[in-house]
N, C-alpha and C positions, 0 to 999 in steps of 0.2 A: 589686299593680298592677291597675288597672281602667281598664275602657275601655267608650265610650257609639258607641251606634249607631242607626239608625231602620230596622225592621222593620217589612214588611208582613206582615199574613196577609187578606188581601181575600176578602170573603164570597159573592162570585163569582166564575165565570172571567174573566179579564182581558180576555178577547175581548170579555164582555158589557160591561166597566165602558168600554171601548174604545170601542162603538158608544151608549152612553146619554153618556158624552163629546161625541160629532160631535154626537148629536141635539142637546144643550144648546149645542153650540158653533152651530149652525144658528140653533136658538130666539134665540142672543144676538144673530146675525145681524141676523135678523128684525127684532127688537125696536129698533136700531141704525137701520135704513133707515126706518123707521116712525116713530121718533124718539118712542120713550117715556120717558118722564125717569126712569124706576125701571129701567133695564134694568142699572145697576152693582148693584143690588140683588138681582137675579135673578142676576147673575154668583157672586154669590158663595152664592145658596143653593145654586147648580147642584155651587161649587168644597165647599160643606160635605157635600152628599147624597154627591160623586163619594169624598172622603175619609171618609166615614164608610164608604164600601162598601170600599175598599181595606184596613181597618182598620189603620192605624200605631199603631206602639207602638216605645217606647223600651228596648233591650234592652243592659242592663249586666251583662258581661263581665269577672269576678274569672280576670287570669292570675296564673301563673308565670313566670317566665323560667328559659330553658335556658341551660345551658353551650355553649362551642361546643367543636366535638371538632377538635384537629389531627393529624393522622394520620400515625405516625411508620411505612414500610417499611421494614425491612433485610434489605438483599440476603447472605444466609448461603450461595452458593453457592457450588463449590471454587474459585475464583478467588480470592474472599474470603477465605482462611484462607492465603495466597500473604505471605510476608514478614513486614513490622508491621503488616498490614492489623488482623488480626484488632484489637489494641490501639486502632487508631484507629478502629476503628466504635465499641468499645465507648469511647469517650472521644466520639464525636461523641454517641453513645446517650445517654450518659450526661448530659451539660450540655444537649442537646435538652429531656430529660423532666424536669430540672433545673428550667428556664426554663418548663415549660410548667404544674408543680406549683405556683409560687410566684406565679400567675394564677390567682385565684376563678372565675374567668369562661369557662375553658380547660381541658378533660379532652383526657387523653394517650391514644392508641389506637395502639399497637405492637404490629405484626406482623411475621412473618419469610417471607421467600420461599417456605422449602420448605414452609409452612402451604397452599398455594396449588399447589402439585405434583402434579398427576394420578398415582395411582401406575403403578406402574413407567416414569413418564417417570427419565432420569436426565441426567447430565454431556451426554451424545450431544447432547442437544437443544441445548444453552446456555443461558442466562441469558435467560428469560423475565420480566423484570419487569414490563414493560408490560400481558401478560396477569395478572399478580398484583395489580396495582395496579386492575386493572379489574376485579375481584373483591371485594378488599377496600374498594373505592371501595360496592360495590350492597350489602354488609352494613350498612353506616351508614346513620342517617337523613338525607338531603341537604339538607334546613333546616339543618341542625346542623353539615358539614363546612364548615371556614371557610381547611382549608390541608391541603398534603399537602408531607413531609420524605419523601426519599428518601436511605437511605445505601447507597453503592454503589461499585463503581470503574469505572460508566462500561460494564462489558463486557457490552452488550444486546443480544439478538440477535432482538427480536418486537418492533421499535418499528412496525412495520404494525401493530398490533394495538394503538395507545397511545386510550385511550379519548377522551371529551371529557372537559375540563380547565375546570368551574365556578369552580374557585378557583387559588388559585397553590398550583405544584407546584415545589418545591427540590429539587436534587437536590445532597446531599456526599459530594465523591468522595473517596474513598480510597486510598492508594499513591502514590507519589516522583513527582516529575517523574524523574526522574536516572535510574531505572530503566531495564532494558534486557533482551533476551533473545537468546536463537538458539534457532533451528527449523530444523527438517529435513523436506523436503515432498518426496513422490512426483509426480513432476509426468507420469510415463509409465510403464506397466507394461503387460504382456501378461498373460493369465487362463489361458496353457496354455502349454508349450514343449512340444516335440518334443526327447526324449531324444539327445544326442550333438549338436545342433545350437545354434549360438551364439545369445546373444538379448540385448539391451537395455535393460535400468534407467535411467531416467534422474532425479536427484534434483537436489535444491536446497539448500542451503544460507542460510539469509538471519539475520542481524541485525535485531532493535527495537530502537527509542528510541539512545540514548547510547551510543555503544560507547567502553568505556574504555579510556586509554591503556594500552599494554603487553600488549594481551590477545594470548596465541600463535594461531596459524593453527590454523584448525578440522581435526580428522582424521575420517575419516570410518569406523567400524570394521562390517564385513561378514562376516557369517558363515551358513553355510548348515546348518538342520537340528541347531545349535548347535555346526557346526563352524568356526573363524573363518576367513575366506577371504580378506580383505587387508586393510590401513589405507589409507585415501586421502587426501592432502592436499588439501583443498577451498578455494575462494579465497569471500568473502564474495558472493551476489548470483549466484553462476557455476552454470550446470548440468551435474551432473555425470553422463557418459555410460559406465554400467558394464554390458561385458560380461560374460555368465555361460552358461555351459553346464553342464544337469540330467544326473546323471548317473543319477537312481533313477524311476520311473515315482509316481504317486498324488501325493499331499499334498507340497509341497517349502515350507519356511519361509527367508525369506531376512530378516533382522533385521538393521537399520542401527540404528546406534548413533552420537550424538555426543557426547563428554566435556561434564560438567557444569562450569564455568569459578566461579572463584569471583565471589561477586556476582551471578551470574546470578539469575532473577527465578524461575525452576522448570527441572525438566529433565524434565515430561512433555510435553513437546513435542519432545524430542531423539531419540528413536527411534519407528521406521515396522517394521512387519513387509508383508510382500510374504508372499503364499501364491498358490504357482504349483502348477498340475497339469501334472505329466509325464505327454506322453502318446508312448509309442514309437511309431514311425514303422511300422517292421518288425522282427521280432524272429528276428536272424541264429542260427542252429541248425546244428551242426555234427553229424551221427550216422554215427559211426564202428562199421560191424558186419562182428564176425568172422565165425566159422561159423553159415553161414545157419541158418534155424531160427521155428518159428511167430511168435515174438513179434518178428521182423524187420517183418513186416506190421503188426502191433500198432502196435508205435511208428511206420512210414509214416502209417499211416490216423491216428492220433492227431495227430501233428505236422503232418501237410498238410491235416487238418480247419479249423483255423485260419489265416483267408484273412492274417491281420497275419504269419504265420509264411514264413521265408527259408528253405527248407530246402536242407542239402545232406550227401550223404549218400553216404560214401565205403566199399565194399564190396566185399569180397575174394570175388570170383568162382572164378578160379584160382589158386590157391596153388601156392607152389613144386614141390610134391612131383607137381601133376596138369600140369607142364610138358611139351611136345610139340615143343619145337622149331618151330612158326609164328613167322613172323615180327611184331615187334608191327604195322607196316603195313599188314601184309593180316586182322589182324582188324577185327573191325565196332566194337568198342568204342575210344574217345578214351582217351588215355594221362592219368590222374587227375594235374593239376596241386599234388602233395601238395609240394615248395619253395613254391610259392607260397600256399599254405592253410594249412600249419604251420609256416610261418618269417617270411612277410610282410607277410599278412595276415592272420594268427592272433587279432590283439587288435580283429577289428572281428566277432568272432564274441559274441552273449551270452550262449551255453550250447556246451558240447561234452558229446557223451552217449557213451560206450564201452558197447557192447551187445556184452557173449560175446565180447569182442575177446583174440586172442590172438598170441602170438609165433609167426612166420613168418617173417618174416627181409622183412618188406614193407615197413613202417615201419622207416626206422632209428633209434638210438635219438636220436640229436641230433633226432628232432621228437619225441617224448615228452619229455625234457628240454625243450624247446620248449613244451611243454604244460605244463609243470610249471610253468616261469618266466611263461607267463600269467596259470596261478591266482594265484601269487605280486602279480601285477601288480594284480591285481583281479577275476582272470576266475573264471570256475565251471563245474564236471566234473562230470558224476555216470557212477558207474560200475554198468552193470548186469551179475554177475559172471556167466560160466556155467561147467561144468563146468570150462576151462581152467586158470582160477580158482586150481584145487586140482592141478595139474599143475606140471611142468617147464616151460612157456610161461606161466605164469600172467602177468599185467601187474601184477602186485606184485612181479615179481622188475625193473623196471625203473625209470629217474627217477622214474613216478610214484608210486613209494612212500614217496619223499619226504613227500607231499601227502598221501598217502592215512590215513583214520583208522584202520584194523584191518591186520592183516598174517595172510595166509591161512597155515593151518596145513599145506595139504593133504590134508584128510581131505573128503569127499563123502557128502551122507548124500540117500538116495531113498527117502524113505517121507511117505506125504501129512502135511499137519500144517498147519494153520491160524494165519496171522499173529495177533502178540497186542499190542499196546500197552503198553509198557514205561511203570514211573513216571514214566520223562522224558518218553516220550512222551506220557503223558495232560498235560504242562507244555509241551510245545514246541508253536506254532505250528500245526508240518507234520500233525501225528499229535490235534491234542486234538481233541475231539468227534468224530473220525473214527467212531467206533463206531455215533454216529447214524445211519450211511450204509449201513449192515448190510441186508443184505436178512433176511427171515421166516425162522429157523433159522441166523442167523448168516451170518458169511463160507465162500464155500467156500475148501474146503483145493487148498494149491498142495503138488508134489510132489517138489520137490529144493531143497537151500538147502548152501550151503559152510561149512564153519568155518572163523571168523576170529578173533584176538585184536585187543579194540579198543586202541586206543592211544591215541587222544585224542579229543574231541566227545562228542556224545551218543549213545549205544543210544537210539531211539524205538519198531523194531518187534524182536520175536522171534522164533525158532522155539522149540521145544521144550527143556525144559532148560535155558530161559532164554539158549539161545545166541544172540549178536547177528545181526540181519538186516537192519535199515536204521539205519545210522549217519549222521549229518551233523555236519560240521567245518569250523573258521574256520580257513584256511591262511592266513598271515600279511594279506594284504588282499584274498585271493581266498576263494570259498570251494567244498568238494566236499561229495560225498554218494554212498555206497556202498550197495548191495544188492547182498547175496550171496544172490542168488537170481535166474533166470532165467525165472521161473515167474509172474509178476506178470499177463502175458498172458490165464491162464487166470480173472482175475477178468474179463478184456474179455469173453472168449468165455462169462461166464454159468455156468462149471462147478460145478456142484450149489450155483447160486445166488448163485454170481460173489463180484463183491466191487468197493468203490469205488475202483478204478484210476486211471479219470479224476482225481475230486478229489484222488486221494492223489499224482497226479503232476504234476497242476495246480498242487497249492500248494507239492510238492516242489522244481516249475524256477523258483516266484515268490518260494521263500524263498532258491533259489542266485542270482536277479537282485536282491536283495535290494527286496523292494515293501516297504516302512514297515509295512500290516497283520499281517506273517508274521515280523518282529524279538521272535527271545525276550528280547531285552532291550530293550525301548520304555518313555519316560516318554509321555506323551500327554496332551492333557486340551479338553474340547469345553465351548463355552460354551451356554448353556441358561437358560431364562427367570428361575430361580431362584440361579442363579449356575457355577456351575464342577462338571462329572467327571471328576474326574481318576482315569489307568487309568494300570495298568504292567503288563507282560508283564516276566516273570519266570520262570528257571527256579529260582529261590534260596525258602526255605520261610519266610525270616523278613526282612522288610523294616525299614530305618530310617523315621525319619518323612519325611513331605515338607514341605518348607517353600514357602511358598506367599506370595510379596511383590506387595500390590498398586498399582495404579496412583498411589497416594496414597507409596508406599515403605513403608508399616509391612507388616510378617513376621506372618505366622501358622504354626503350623506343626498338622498331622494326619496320623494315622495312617490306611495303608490297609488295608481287610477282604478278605479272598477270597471276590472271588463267582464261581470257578472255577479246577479247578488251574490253575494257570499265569500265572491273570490277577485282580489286586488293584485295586480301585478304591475310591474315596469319594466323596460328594458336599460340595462347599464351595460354603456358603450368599454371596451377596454382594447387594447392589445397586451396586456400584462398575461403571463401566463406563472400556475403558481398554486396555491392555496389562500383563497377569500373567506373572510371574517364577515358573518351578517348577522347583525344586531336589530331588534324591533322590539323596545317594552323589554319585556322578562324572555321576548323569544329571541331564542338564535341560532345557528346555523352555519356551516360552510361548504363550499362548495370546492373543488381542484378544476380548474381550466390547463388544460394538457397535463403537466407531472406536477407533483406536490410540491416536490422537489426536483427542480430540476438539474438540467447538465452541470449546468451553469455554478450551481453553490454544491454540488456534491464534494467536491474539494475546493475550495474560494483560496487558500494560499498560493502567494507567490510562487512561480516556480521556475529556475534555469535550464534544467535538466531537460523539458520538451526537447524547445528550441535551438540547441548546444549542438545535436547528431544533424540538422537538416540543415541551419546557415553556417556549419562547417564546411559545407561543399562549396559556398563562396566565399571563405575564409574570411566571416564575417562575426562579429563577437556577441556574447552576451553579458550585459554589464547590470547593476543593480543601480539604480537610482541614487539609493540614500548612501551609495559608497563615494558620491561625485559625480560632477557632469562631464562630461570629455570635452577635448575640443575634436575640431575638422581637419584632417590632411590629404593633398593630393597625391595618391601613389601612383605607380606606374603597375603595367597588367604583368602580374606574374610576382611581386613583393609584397609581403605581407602588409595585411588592410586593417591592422588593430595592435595596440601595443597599450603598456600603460597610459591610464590615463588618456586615449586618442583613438579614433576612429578615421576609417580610411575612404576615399574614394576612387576612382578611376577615370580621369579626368578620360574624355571621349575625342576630343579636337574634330567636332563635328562641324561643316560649313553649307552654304549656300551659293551656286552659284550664279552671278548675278549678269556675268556678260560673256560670250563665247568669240573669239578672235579666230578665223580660218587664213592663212596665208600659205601659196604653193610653193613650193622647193624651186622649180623651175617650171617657167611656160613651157608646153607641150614642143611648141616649134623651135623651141631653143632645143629640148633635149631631142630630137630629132636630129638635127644642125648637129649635135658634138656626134650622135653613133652615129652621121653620114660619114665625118669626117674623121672619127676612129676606122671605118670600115675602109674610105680609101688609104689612110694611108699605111695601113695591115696589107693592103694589097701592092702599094709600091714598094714596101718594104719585104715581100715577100718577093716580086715582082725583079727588086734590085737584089737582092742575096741567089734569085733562078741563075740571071747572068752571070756572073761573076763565076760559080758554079762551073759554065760552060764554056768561057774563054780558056781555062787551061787547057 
């Protein structure tokens, strides 16, 4: 193909050939009012000198012709892999590039969405197509695009961002009309509760597209911290108003769940996780002390350091045997309301502490029994033992030895000796890394301890001879915690170097309230830029593996390493974003890495109506897959680019040029030569019309 055109390259600046123009256009002026009869003469040497100075030339143009490129997107994100989608993009794919191979004139340019995905964007965002399209639109060369095919189903969520539309843009959607879903939406939540007190969920339930006949009533299944807490019968549309009350302080998981129905269109949209922080209000303290004694002060000054602490604090002043006969009226001290602290109001306490508490005949035993039946209930003891312990009064000789892990032998041993961390206890909770807390030369030594036989729970610390010294134990839904020892105090008071009291009793009363951090048996797992860590606290040496179900349903399963006694974890790689299923034994857990639910499946139906308002502006169609495939037609710019059945493009006639041919009009000395000789003979001709003139 070749093609002819007229080029200047003018041997002056334009400006100059611009003003010797006017001047000749003036001169012809002249010559006009003057009335010389050679003045057409002069015009045209003036047009030959002005076109010699401009230099024209004729300039032949050897093209190419280009193809024109259709540009086929598909949208590959997880919505699209939802039912037969996956089938019908590859069938729309497929007769697209089809149609577009068996056209000379037509190259196929197919890209896929996630090509176009900033990393680490993922599901969270949504379906960005718009910005994809605007991407793969500015790699082309734009002579050359003549159409843009989109396959998709419709679920766009960055149509602000939809570029400008040179050509016509199709979009084929994929997925049923007939389709249909159920979702479940949080529509109200709190970000903290207050331990013991009620509080408010409220969710949603709704139906998409076509709800088929027969389908049974939604239930709605609630469980907290993966323990299931009710079933609810939810009505379609209706908000459902659940209360709940925390019963543990830190992280709390409440996981709603709705049945997958058959038919349905996906089921990550059917469950929501809620993560609520328990935060106690005030933390009731009961400290029951026998024979007075230094570490009575100890535990005061510790438990009322703590402004969140409710203390109360029942202490045997006069014991029976220092009785005088005063009347109780005329002394100074209030008659201790012990009916109503250990019989009715017993279970609004969240610790009760026995410090060196011993038989007196003061407590009767129907509130120990009392005591006993609260651990039972859920409540928590800990018993600080002291010499009585190992006596005739000891409080292992009453109900609470029910409850109690060890049972005293009655032997007393007084010689210094220094607390040691048991095997368990470098695995439990309360006791591990404790040792880091050590002052320069170790813990100092405390100087009395009881002997006990344990019975059940775990030995954490020792005395000597590996005899048990602090035990902790799960009494049926309550839990206790025993030291046989008195002596704990002298870590407060610094004795040759103290010892960590605080934290060791800090985490001793957080692991009997039981705080989530301080469970020797916890599955856990924390989301992270790189995917999933999953931890378990364990007092067991040998682990199963974890199975690990993502967002998508497929299982993975890994094993956990120890990166500390007691505590096993791994890292699980993902880019999946969603809500994960973790399985270990009897324990389990989830975790949400970005939304539960995300953009993505909050509405998963097919839809037209996006796309329909923005590729109207390049009079570009939206067609549904399963109504038929189109075929290809070349329109011309400005005739409509879709009709039944048929899709349109804009053919570009884009070319290449491959060779440039320059040739002059005339050689310079040639056109020289003709306005010489236009100019003489203007002048004989004018020359000859003077005389003529003058003979009459």
């Amino acid at each position: 193909m070749s093609a002819l055109s007229l080029q200047f390259a003018p041997g002056l600046p334009w400006l100059v050939i611009a003003v010797l123009a006017a001047l000749a256009a003036v001169s012809l002026a002249v010559a006009l009012w003057r009335g010389l009869a050679g003045w057409s003469l002069r015009a045209a040497t003036a047009l030959v000198l002005l076109a010699a100075l401009s230099g024209p030339s004729l300039q032949q143009e050897e093209r190419d012709l280009l193809t024109d490129i259709l540009l086929v997107l598909e949208d590959d994100s997880p919505s699209q892999f939802l039912s037969d989608r996956p089938a019908q993009n590859q069938l729309a794919r497929d007769d697209i590039l089809a149609q577009i191979a068996a056209r000379p004139s037509l190259d196929a340019v197919w890209r896929q969405l996630s090509e176009f995905a900033p990393e680490g964007e993922g599901e969270a965002e949504g379906t960005r197509l718009m910005t994809a399209l605007k991407k793969a639109m500015a790699e082309l060369p734009a002579n050359r695009l003549a159409g843009v095919v989109l396959i998709t189903d419709g679920v766009v969520h960055d149509l602000q961002n939809a570029p400008g539309l040179p050509v016509p843009v199709h979009a084929m959607i994929s997925g049923r009309a007939q389709d249909w879903d159920r979702r479940v939406s949080v529509t109200d939540a709190p970000a903290f509760a207050i331990l013991g007190e009620q509080i408010e969920l409220r969710l949603k339930v709704e139906t998409l597209g076509n709800l088929p006949d027969g389908l049974p009533p939604a239930v709605l299944s609630v469980s907290h911290d993966g323990v299931p807490l009710a079933d609810v019968p939810v009505g379609d549309g209706a908000e459902i108003v659940m209360p709940l009350t925390l019963e543990h302080a830190g992280r709390n998981l409440i996981h709603v769940t709705l049945p997958v129905e058959d038919g349905e269109l996906t089921g990550r949209n059917n469950e929501v996780v809620i993560e609520l922080n328990g935060v106690r209000d005030r933390l009731q303290v009961l400290l029951i002390s026998g024979t007075p004694h230094p570490g009575t002060r100890t535990w005061r000054n510790l438990l009322k350091s703590d402004s969140a602490v409710d203390l109360v604090h029942f202490t045997i002043l006069r014991p029976p045997e220092k009785q005088d006969g005063v009347p109780v009226s005329e002394l100074s001290l209030i008659a201790f309301p012990t009916q109503e602290l250990f019989v009715e109001k017993i279970d609004e306490f969240d610790l009760i502490i026995f410090d060196r508490y011993q038989l007196r005949g003061i407590l009767p035993g129907g509130y120990l029994a009392s005591v006993r039946n609260y651990v039972q209930r859920g409540g928590a003891v800990l018993i600080a033992a002291g010499p009585s312990m190992a006596s005739a009064d000891s409080i292992g000789r009453t109900a609470l030895a029910d409850i109690m892990p060890a049972t005293p032998t009655g032997r007393l041993f007084e010689q210094p000796f220094k607390p040691v961390v048991t095997d368990d206890g470098q695995r439990h909770p309360v006791t591990r890394d404790l040792s880091r807390h050590a002052p320069e030369g170790g813990w100092g030594p405390w100087m009395r301890h009881i002997e006990v036989l344990p019975q059940r729970g775990h030995v954490i610390l020792s005395a000597p001879d590996d005899a048990p010294l602090l035990m902790v134990d799960h009494s049926d839904d309550g839990r206790v915690a025993l030291l046989a020892s008195d002596h704990a105090w002298l870590w407060a008071r610094g004795h040759e170097g103290g010892g960590p009291q605080l934290e060791l009793l800090r985490r001793l009363a957080h692991w009997l309230m039981r705080e989530p951090e301080l469970e020797e048996e916890a599955l856990s797992a924390i989301a992270t830029e790189d995917g999933l860590v999953i931890r378990r606290n364990t007092m067991l040496l040998e682990l199963p593996e974890v199975t690990v179900t993502a967002p998508s349903g497929e299982g993975a399963t890994t094993a956990l390493s120890q990166a500390a006694p007691g505590v096993f974890e791994t890292p699980f790689a993902t880019d999946a974003t969603g809500l994960f299923h973790i399985e270990q034994g009897e324990l389990s857990t989830v975790v949400v890495r970005g939304a539960a639910t995300s953009v993505e499946f909050s509405n998963p139906l097919a839809r037209r109506d996006l796309l329909q308002p923005v590729l109207a502006t390049s009079r570009g169609a939206v067609m549904r897959i399963e109504d038929g495939l189109p075929s290809l037609r070349a329109v011309r710019v400005g005739q409509p680019a879709s009709g039944r059945g048929w899709l349109g493009y804009t053919p570009r006639d884009a070319y290449v040029t491959t060779a440039i041919r320059l040739r002059p009009l005339a050689p310079p000395w040639a056109m020289l030569v003709l306005a010489g000789f236009a100019l003489v003979f203007a002048w004989l001709w004018e020359g000859r019309g003077g005389a003529a003139r003058r003979d009459p």
